[in-house]
C-alpha positions in Angstrom: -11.2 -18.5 -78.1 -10.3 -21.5 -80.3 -9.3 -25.0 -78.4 -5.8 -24.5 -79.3 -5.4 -21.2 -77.8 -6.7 -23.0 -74.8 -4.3 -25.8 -74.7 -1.0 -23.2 -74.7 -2.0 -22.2 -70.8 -0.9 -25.5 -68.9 -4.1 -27.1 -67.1 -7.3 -25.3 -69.0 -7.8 -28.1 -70.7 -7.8 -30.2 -68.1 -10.2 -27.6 -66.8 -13.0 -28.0 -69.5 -13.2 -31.9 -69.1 -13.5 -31.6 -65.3 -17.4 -31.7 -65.2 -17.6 -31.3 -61.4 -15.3 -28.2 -62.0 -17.5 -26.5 -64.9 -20.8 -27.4 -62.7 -18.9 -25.5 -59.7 -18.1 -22.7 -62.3 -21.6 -22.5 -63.7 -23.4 -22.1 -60.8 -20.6 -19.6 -59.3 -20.8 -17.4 -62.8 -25.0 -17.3 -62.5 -24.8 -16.3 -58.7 -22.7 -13.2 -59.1 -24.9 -12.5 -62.2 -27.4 -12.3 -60.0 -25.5 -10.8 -57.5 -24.5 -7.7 -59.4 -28.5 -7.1 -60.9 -29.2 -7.0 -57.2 -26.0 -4.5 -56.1 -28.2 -2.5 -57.9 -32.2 -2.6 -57.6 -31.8 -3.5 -54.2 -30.1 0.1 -53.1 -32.4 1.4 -55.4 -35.3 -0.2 -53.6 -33.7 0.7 -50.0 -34.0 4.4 -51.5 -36.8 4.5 -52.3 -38.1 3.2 -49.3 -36.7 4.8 -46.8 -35.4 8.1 -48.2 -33.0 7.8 -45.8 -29.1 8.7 -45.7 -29.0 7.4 -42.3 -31.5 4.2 -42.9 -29.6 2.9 -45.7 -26.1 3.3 -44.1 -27.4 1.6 -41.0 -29.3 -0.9 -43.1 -25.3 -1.5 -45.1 -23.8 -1.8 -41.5 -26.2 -4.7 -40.7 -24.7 -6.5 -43.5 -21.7 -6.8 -42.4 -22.4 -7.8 -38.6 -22.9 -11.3 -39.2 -19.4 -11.3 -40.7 -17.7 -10.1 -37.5 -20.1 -12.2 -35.0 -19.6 -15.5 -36.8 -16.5 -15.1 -39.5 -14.0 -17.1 -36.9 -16.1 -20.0 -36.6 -17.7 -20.6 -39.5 -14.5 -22.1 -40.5 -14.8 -24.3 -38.3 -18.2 -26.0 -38.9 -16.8 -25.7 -42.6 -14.2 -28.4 -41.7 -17.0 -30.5 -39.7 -19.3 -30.3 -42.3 -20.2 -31.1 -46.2 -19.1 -27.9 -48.0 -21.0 -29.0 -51.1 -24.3 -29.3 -48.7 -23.8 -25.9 -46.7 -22.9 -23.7 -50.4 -26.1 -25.9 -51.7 -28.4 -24.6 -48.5 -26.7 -21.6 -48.5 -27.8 -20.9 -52.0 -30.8 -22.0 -51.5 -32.1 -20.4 -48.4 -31.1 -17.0 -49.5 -32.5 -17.4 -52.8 -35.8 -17.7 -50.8 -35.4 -14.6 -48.7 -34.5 -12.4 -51.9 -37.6 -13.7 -53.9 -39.6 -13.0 -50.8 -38.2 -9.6 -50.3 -39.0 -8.7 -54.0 -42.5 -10.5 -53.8 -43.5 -8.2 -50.6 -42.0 -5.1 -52.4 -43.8 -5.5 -55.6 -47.1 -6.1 -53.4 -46.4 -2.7 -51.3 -45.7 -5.1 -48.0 -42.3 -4.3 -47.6 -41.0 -2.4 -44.3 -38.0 -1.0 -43.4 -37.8 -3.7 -40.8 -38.2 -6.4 -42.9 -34.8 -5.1 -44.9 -33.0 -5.1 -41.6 -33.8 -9.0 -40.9 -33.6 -9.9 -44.2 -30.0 -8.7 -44.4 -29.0 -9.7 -41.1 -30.0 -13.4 -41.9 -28.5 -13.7 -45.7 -25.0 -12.2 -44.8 -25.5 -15.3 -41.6 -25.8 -17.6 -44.3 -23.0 -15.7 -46.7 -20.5 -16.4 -43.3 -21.1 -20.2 -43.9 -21.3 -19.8 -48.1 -17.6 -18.1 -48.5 -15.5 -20.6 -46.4 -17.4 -23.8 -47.8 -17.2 -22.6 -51.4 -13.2 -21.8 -50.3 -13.0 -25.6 -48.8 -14.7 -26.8 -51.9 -12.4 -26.3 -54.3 -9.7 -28.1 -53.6 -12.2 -31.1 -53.5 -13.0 -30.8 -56.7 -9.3 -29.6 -58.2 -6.1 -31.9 -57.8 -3.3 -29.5 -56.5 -1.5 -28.9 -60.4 -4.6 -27.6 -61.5 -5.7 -24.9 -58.6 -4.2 -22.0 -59.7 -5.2 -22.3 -63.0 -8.8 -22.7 -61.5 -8.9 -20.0 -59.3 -7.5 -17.8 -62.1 -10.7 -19.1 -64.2 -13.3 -18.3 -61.5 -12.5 -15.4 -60.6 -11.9 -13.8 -64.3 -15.9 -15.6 -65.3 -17.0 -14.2 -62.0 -15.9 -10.6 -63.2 -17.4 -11.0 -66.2 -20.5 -12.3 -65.2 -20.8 -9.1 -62.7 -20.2 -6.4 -65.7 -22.9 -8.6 -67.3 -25.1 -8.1 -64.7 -24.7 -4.6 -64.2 -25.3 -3.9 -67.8 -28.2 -5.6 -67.5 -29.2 -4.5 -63.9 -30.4 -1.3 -65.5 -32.6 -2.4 -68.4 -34.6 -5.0 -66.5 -35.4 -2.2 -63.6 -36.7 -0.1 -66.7 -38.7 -3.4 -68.0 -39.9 -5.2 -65.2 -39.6 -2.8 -62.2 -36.9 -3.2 -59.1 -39.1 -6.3 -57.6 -38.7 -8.3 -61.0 -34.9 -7.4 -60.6 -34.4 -8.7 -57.1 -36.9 -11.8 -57.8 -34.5 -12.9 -60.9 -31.5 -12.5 -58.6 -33.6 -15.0 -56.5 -34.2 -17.0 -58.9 -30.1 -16.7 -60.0 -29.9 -18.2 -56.4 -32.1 -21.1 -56.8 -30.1 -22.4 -60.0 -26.9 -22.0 -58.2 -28.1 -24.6 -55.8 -29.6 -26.7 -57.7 -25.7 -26.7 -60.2 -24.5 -27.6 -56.5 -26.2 -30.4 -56.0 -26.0 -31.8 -59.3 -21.9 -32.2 -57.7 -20.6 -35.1 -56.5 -17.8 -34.3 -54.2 -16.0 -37.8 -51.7 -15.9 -36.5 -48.1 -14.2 -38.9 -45.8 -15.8 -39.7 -42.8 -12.7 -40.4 -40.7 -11.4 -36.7 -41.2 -14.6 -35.4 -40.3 -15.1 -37.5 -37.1 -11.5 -36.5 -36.5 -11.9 -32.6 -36.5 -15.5 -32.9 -35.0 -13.7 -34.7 -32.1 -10.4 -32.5 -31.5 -11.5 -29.0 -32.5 -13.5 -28.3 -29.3 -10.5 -28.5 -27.1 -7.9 -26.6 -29.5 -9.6 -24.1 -30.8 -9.2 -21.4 -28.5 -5.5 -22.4 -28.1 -5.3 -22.4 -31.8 -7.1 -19.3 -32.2 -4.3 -17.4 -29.3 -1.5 -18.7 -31.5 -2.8 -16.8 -34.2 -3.5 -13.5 -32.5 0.0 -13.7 -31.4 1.6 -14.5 -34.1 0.0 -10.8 -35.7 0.8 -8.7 -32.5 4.5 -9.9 -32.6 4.6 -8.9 -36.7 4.9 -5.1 -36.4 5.2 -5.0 -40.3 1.6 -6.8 -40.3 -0.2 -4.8 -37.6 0.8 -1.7 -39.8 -0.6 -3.0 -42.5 -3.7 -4.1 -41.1 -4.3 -0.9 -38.9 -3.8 0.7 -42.9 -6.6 -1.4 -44.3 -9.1 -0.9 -41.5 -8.7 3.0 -42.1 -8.9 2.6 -45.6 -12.5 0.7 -45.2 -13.6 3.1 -43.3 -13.0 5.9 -45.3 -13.9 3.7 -48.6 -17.5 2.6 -47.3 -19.3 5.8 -47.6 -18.7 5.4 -51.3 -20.8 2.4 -51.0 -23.5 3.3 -48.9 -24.0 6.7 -50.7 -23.5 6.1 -54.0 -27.1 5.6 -54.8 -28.0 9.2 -53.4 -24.8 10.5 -55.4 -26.0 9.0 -58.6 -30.1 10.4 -57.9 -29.9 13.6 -55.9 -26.4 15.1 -57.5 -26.1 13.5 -61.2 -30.0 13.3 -61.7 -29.4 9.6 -63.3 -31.2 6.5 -62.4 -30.7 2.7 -62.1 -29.1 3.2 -65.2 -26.3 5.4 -64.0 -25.5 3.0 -61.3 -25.1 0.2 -63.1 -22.8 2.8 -65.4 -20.8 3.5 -62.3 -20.9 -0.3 -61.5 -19.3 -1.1 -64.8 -16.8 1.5 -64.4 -15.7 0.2 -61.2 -15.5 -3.2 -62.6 -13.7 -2.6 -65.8 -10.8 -0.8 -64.4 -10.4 -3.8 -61.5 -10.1 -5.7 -64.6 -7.6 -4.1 -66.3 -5.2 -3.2 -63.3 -5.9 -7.0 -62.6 -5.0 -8.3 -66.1 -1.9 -5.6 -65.9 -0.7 -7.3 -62.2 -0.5 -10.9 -63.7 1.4 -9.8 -67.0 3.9 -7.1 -64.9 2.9 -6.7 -61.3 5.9 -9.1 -60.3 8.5 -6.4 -61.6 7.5 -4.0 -58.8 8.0 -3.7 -55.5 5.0 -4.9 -53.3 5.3 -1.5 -51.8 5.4 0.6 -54.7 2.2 -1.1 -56.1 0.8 -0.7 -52.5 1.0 2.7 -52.1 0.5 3.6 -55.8 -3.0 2.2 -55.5 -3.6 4.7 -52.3 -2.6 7.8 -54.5 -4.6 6.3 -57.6 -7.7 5.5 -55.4 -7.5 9.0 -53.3 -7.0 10.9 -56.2 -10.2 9.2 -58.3 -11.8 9.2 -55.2 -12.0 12.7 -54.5 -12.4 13.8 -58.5 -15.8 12.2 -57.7 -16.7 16.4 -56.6 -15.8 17.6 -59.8 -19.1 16.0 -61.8 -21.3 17.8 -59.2 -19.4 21.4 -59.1 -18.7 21.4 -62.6 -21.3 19.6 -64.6 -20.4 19.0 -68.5 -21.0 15.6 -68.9 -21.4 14.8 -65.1 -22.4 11.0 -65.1 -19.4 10.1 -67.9 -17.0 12.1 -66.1 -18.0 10.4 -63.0 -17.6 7.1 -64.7 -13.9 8.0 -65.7 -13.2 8.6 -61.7 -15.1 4.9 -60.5 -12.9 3.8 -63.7 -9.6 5.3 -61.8 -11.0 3.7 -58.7 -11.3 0.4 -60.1 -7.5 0.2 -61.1 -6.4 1.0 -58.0 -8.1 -1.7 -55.7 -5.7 -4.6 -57.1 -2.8 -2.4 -56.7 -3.7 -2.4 -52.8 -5.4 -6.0 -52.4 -3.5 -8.1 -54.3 -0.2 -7.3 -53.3 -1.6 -7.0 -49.4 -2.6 -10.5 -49.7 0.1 -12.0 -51.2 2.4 -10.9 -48.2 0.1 -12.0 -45.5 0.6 -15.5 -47.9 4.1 -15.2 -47.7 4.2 -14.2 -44.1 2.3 -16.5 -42.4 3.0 -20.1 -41.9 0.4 -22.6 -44.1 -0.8 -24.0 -40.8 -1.8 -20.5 -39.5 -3.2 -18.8 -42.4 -6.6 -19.9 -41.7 -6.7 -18.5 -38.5 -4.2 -15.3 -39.2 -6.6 -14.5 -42.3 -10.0 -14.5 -40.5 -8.4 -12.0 -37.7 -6.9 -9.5 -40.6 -10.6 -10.4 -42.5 -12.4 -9.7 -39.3 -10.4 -6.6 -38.1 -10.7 -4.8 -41.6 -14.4 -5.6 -41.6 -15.0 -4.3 -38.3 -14.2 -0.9 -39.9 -17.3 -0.5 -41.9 -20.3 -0.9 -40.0 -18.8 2.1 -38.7 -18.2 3.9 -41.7 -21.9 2.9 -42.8 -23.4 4.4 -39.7 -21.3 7.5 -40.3 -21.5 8.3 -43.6 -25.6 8.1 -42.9 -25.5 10.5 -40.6 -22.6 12.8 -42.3 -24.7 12.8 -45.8 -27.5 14.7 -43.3 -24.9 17.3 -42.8 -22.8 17.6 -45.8 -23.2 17.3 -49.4 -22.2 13.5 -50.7 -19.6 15.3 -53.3 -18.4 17.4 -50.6 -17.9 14.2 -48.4 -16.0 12.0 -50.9 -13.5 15.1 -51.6 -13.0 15.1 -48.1 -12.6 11.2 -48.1 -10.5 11.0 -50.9 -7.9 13.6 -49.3 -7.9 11.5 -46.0 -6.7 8.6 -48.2 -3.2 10.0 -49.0 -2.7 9.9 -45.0 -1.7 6.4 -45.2 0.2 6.4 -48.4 2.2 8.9 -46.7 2.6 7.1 -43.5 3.6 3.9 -45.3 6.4 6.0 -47.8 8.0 6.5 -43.9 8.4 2.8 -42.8 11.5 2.1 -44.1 10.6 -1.9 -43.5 7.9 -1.9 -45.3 9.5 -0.2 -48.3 11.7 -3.0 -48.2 9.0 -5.8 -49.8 
């Protein structure tokens, strides 16, 4: 793209002159590089490891424990702290625990035990990374020029993850899953080491302030938030929607390793084919929100997406049953999955935006985080011990019908029809 069909969008070339900014970007496009090579050989090394439906869903529960033990006040410590110093250890620190996780797995050292600490302790340090990155923006970015670069990091962080899965599958073949999830390590290390290279002004006198006041409100704060949701019917419904929806939606990620191996007979290379799928068609649906989304209702798109996703969702049998082409044709259903997670999310969260006042939405957003979240440690646990029983095609028929349920249930609420 040339410089001039840059300077038409207001604020991108602002963007590209904003060193701090491209630093930020940089190191944020290299981490979910590596984050997408590891989505990969890491489930492929659980598998291989354990052998294990219920293993690996317990193991994919643990990761999200941390989340719902620590999400409310990591914010927090956010607000007391240097964001640029906790993303920079954050970094840092997990880029260590990958590389020794890979190092002990190319040596034959790894246990399952290991995986289950290992996990525990990077999604801790994930819980500090995600609200200090979130606090560090606006830092680095006057005002005029945030949506513009949010709009930028999350369209290079997409990329960078198709990148990686295309690549995820290749370097497996070349240099073995260990390589794989030492060079996510590694992706980890640079990350931190683009942090530091920023130079972000904290002032002192807002820290000390916060640090001094937030011990004796936050718990008050923290019950103004939990009432402001319980007296929102419309948002309870729509939160009690998303919880079910994770937990129906999880087993697709805990099992889809065994779906690609044991059903499709594909390898790392398949999954990263699925990944890309998935990926693409968040893409488009994303790019197709921002050019028409604002002539629908936030409804409509809503429950759209639910049909779109239980419909793709439970195609996801019909590789298995009927195999011409099974891995392509299951590509074309993760593709029809993909497009329908911004029809849900994006609208979802642009009415909690609208909903809630500015001061609250710190607060309001880590309960409705937390509360969806809490949904799929569950799912995890169950969908390891429901792949013992039933067949993993079988299982996302079943999951993929059970996903209509609130796409019907929403069609009745006449209030929420109404947004």
């Amino acid at each position: 793209m040339t410089d001039a069909a840059l300077t038409k969008k207001p604020g991108l070339r602002e963007l590209k002159v904003n060193k701090t900014f491209m630093l930020f970007l940089a190191a944020k496009i290299i981490s979910r590089f590596g984050d997408s090579i590891d989505s990969i050989a890491y489930s492929w090394m659980v598998y291989l490891l354990t052998g294990s439906k219920v293993l690996m869903g317990t193991l994919f529960a643990i990761n999200f424990v941390p989340g719902i033990l620590f999400s409310l006040f990591t914010g927090v410590l956010v607000d007391r702290w240097n964001p640029r110093i906790i993303v920079m250890i954050a970094d840092l620190s997990r880029g260590i625990m990958v590389i020794i996780t890979g190092l002990l797995y190319w040596q034959g050292l790894l246990q399952p035990w290991h995986l289950f600490l290992f996990t525990f302790i990077n999604s801790t340090f994930e819980c500090f990374a995600t609200p200090a990155e979130m606090s560090l923006v606006p830092r680095i970015l006057p005002k005029e020029l945030l949506l513009s670069g949010n709009s930028v990091s999350s369209s290079a962080g997409r990329i960078a993850e198709l990148a990686g899965l295309a690549a995820a599958g290749a370097l497996i073949g070349l240099i073995g899953v260990s390589g794989a999830i030492v060079i996510d390590g590694l992706t980890f290390v640079i990350s931190a080491l683009l942090i530091a290279c920023i130079t972000v002004p904290i002032e002192p006198t807002t820290q000390t302030s916060v640090a001094s006041t937030q011990p004796t409100t936050y718990f008050q704060e923290f019950k103004v938030g939990l009432k402001f949701i319980a007296s929102h019917r419309l948002l309870l419904v729509i939160m009690c929607v998303a919880t079910f929806v994770n937990l129906c939606l999880t087993p697709f990620n805990v099992l889809n390793t065994v779906y690609v191996k044991e059903l499709l007979h594909a390898g790392p290379i398949g999954l990263s084919i699925l990944g890309i799928s998935l990926i693409s068609g968040m893409l488009s649906s994303g790019l197709w929100l921002s050019i028409k989304g604002s002539n629908f209702r936030k409804s409509v798109l809503i429950v759209s997406g639910f049909i779109i996703l239980g419909i793709n969702y439970a195609l996801l049998f019909i590789p298995v049953s009927f195999p011409i082409y099974p891995l392509y044709s299951a590509a074309i259903f993760s593709f029809g999955m993909g497009i329908a997670v911004p029809l849900v999310s994006t609208p979802t969260t642009t009415y909690l935006m609208e909903v809630t006042p500015k001061e609250m939405l710190g607060r309001v957003g880590a309960l409705f985080s937390m509360v969806c979240t809490c949904a799929m440690p569950v799912g995890s646990l169950l969908a390891g011990m429901a792949a013992e029983l039933i067949p993993v095609h079988m299982l996302y028929l079943i999951l993929g019908g059970l996903l209509m349920i609130p796409a019907g249930f929403l069609l009745t609420q006449k209030n929420f029809m109404k947004i």
